[in-house]
PDB file of N, CA, C and O in Angstrom, chain B, residues numbered from 101:
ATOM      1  N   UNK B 101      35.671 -11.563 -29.883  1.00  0.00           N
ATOM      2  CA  UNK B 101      35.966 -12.268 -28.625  1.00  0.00           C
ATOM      3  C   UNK B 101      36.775 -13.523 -28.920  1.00  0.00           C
ATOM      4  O   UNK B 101      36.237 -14.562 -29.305  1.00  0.00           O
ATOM      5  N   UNK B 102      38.280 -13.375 -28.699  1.00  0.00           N
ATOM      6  CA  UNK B 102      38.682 -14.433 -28.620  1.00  0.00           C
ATOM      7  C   UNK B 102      38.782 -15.997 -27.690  1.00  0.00           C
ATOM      8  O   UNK B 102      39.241 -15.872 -26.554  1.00  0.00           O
ATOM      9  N   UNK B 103      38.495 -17.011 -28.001  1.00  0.00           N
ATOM     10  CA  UNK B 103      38.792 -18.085 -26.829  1.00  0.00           C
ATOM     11  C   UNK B 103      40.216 -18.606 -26.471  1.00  0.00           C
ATOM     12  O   UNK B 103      41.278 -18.560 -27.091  1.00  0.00           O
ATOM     13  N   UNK B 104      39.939 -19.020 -25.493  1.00  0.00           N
ATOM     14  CA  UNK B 104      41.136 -19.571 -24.991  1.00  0.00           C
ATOM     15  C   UNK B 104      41.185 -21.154 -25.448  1.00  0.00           C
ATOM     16  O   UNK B 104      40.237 -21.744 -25.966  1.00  0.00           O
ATOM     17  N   UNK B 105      42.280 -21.641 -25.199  1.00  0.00           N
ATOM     18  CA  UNK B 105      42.316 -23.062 -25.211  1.00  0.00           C
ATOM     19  C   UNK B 105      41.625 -23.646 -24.074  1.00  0.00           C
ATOM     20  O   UNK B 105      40.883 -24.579 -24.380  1.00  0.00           O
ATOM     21  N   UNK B 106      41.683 -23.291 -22.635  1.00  0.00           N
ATOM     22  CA  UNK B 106      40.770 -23.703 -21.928  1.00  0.00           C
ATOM     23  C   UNK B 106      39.146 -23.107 -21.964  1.00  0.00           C
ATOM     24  O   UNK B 106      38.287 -23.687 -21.299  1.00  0.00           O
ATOM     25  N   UNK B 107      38.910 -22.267 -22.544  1.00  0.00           N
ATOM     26  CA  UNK B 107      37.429 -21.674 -22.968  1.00  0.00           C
ATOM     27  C   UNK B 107      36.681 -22.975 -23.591  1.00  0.00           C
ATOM     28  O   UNK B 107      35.635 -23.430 -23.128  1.00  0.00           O
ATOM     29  N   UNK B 108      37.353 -23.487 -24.678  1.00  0.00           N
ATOM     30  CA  UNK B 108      37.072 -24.042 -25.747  1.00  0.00           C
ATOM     31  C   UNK B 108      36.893 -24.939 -25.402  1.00  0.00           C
ATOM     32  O   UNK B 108      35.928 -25.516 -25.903  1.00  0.00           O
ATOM     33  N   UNK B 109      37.895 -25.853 -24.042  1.00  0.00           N
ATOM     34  CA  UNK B 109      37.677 -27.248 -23.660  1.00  0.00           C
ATOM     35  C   UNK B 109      36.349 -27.067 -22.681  1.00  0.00           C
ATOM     36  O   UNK B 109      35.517 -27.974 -22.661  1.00  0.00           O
ATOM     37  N   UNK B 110      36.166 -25.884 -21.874  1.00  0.00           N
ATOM     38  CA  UNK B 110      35.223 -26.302 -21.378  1.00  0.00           C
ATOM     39  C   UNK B 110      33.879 -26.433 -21.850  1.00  0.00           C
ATOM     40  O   UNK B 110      33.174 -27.354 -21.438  1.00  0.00           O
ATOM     41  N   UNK B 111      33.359 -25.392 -22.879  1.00  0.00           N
ATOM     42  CA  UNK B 111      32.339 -24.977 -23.763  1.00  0.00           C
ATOM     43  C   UNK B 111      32.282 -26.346 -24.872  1.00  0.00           C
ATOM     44  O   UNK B 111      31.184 -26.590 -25.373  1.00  0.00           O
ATOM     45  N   UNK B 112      33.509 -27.254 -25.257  1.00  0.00           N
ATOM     46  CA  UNK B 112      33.532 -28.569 -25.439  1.00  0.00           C
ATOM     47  C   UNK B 112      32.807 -29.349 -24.514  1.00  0.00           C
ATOM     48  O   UNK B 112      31.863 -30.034 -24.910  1.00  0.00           O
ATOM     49  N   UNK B 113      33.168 -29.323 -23.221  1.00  0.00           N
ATOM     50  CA  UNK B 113      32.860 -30.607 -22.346  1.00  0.00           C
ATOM     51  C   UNK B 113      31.176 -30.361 -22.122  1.00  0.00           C
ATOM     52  O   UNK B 113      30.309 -31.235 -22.158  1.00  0.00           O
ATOM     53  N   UNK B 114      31.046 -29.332 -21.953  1.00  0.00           N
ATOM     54  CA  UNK B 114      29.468 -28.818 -21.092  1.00  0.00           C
ATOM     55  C   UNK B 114      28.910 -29.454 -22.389  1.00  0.00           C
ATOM     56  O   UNK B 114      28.679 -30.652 -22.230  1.00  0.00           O
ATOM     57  N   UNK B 115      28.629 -28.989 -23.628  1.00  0.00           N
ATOM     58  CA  UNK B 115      28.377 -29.646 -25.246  1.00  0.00           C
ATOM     59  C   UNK B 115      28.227 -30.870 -25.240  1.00  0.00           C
ATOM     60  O   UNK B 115      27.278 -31.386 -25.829  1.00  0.00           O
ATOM     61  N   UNK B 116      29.140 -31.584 -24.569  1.00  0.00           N
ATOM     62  CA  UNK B 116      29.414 -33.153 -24.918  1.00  0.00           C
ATOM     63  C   UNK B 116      27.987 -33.553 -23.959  1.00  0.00           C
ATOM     64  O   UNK B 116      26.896 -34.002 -24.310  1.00  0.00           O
ATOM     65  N   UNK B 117      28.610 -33.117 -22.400  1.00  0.00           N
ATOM     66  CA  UNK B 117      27.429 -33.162 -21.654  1.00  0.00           C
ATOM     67  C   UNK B 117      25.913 -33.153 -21.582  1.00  0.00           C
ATOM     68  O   UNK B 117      25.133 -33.869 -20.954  1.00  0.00           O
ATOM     69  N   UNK B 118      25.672 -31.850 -22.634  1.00  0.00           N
ATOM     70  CA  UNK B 118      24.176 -31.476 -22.553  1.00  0.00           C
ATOM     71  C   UNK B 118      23.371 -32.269 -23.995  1.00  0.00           C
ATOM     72  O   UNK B 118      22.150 -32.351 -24.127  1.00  0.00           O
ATOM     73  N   UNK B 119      24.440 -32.817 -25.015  1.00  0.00           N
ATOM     74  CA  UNK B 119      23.939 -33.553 -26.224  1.00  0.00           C
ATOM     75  C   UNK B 119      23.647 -34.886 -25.505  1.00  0.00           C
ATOM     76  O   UNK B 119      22.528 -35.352 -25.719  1.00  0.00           O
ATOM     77  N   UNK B 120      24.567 -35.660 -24.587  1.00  0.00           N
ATOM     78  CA  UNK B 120      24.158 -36.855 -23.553  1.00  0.00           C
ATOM     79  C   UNK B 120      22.773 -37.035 -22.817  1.00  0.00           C
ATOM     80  O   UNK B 120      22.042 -38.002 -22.601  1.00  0.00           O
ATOM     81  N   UNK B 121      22.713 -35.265 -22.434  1.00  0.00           N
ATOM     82  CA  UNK B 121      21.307 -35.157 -21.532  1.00  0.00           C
ATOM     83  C   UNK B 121      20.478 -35.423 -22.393  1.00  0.00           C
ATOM     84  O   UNK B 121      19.651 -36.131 -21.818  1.00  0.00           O
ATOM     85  N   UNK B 122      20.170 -35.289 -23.465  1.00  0.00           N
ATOM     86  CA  UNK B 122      19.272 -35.512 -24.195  1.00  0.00           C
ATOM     87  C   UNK B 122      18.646 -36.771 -24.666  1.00  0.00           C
ATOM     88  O   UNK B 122      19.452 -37.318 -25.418  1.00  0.00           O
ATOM     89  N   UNK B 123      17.566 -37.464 -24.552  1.00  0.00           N
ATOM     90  CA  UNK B 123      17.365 -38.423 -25.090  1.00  0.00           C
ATOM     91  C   UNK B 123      17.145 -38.341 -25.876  1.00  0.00           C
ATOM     92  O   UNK B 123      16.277 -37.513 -26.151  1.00  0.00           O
ATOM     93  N   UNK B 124      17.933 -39.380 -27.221  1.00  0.00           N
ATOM     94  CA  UNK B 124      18.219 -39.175 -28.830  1.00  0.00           C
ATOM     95  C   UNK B 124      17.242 -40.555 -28.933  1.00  0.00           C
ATOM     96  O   UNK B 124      17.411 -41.294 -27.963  1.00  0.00           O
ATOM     97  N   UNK B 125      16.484 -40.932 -29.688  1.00  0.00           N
ATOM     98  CA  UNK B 125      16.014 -41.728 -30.011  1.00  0.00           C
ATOM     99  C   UNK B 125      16.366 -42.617 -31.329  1.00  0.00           C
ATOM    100  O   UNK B 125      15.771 -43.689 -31.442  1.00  0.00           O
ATOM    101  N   UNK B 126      17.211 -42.269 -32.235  1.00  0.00           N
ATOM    102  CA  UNK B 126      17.401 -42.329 -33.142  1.00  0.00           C
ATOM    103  C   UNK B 126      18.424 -43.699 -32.991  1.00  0.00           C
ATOM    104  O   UNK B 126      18.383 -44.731 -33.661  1.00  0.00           O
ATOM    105  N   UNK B 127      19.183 -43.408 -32.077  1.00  0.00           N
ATOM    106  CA  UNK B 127      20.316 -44.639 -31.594  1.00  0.00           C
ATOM    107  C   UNK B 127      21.575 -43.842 -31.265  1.00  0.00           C
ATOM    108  O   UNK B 127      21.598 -42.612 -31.217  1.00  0.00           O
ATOM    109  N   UNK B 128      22.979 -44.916 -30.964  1.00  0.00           N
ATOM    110  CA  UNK B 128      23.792 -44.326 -30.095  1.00  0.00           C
ATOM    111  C   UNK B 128      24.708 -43.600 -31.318  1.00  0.00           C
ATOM    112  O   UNK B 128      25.667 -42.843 -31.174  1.00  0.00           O
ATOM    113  N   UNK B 129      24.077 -44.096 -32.594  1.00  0.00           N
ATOM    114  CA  UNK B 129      25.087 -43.563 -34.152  1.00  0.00           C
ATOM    115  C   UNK B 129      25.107 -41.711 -34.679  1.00  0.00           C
ATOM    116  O   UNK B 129      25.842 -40.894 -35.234  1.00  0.00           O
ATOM    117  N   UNK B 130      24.103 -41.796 -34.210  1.00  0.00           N
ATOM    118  CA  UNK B 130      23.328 -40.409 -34.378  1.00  0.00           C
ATOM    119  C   UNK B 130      23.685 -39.804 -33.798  1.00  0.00           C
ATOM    120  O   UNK B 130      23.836 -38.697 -34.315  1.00  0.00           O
ATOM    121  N   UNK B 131      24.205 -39.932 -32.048  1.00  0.00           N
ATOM    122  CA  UNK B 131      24.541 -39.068 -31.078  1.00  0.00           C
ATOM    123  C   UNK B 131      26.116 -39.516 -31.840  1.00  0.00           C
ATOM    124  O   UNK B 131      26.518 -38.712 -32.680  1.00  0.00           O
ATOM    125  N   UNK B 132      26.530 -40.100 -31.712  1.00  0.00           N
ATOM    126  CA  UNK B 132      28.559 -40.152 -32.058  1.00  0.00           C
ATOM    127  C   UNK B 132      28.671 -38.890 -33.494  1.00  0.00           C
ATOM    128  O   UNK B 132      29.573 -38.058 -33.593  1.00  0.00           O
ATOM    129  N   UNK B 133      27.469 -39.064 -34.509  1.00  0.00           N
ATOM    130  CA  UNK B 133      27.952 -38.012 -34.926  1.00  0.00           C
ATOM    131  C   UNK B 133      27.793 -36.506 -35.085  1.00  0.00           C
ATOM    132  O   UNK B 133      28.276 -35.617 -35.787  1.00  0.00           O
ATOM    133  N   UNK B 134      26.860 -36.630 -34.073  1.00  0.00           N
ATOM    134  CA  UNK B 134      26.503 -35.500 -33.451  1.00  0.00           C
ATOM    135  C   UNK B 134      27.719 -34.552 -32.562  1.00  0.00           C
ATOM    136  O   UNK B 134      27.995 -33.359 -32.436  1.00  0.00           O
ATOM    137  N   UNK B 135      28.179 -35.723 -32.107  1.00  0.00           N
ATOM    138  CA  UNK B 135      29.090 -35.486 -31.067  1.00  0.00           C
ATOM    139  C   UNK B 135      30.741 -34.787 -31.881  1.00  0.00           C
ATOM    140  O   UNK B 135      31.584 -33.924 -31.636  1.00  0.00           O
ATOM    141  N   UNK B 136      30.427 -35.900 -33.007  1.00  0.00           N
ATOM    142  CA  UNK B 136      31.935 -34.967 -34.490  1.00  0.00           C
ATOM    143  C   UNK B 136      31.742 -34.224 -34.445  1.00  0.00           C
ATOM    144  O   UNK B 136      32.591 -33.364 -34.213  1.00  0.00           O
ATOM    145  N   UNK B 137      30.411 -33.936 -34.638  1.00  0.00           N
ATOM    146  CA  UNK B 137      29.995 -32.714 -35.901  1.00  0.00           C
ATOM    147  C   UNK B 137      30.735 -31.462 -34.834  1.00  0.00           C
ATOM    148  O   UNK B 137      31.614 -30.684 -35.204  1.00  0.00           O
ATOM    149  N   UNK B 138      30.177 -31.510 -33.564  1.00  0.00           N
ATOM    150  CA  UNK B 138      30.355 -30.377 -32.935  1.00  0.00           C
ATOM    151  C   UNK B 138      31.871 -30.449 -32.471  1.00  0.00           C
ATOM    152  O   UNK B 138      32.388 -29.416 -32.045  1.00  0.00           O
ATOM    153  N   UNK B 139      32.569 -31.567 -32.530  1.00  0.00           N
ATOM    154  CA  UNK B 139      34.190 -31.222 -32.121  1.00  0.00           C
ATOM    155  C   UNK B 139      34.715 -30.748 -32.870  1.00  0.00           C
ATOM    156  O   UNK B 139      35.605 -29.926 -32.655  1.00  0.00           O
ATOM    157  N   UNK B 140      34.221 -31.220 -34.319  1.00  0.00           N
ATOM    158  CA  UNK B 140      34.928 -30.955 -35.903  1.00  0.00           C
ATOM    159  C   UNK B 140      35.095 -29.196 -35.768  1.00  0.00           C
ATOM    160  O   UNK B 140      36.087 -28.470 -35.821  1.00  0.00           O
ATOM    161  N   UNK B 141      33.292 -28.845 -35.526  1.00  0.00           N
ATOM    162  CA  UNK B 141      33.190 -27.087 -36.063  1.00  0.00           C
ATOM    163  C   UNK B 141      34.350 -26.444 -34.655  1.00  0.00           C
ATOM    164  O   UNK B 141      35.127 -25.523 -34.907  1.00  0.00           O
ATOM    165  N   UNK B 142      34.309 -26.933 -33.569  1.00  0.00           N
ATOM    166  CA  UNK B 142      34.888 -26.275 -32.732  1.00  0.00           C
ATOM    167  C   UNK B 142      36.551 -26.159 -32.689  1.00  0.00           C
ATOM    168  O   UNK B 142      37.197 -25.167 -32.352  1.00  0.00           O
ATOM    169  N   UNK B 143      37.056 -27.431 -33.118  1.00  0.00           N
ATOM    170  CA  UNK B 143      38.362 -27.228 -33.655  1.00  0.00           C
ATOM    171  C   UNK B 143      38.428 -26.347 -34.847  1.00  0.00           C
ATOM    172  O   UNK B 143      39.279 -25.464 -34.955  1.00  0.00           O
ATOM    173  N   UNK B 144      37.597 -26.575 -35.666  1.00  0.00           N
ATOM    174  CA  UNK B 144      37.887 -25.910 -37.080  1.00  0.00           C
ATOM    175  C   UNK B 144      38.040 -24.334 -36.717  1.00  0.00           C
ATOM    176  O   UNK B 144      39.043 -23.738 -37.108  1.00  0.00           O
ATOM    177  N   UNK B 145      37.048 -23.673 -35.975  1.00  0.00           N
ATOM    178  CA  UNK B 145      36.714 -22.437 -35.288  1.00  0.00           C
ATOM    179  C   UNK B 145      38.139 -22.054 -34.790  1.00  0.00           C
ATOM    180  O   UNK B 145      38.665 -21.033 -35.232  1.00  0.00           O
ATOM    181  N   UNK B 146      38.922 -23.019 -33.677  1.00  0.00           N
ATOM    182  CA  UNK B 146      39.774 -22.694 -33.174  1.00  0.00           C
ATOM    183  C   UNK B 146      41.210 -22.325 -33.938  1.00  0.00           C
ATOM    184  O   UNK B 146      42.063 -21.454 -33.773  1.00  0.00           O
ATOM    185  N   UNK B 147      41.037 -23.412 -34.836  1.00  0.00           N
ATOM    186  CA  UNK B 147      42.348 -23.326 -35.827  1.00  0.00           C
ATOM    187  C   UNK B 147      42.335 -21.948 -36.183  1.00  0.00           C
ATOM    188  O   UNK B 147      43.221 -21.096 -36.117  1.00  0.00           O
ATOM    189  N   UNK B 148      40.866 -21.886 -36.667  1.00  0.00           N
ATOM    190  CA  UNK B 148      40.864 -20.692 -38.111  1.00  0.00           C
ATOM    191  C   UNK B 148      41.237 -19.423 -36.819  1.00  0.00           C
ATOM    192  O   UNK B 148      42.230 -18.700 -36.893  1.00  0.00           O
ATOM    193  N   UNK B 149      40.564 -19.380 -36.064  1.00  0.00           N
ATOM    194  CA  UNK B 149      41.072 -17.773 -35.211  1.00  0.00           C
ATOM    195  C   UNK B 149      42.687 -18.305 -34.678  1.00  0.00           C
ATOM    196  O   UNK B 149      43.292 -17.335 -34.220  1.00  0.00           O
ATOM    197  N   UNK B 150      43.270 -19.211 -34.643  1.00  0.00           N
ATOM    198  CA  UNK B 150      44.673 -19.043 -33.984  1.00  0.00           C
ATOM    199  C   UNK B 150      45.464 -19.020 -35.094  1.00  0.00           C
ATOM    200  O   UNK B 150      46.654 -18.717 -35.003  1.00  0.00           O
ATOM    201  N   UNK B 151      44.969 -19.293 -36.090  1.00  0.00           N
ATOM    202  CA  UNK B 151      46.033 -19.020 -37.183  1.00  0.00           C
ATOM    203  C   UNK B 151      45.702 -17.228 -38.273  1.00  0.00           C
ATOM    204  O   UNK B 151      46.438 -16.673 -39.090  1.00  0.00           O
ATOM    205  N   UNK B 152      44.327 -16.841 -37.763  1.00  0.00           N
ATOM    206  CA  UNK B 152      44.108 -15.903 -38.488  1.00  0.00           C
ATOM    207  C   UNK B 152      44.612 -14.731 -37.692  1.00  0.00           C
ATOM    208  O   UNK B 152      45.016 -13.752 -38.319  1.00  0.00           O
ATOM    209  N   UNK B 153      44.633 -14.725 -36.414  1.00  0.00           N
ATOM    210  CA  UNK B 153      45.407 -13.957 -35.264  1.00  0.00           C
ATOM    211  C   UNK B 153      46.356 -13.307 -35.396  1.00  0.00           C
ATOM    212  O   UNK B 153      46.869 -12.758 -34.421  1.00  0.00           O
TER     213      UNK B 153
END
């Protein structure tokens, strides 16, 4: 199943959204890299299928 570029932004945004819903206790450092971690794998994801395509 390939994504789209808009697939990806939205399945991005809802992500960004539902890690927010969460109360992190840890502090606001924890959520920012929480928040990489998951842009990092999702670009990385995207690259690797648009260039392996």
């Amino acid at each position: 199943m390939l994504m789209t570029h808009v697939d990806l932004m939205k399945s991005f945004l809802i992500t960004i959204l539902w890690i927010s819903l969460i109360p992190v206790r840890r502090g606001k450092s924890f959520l920012l890299v929480h928040v990489l971690c998951c842009a990092g794998v999702s670009i990385g994801v995207y690259l690797k299928r648009r260039f392996s395509a």
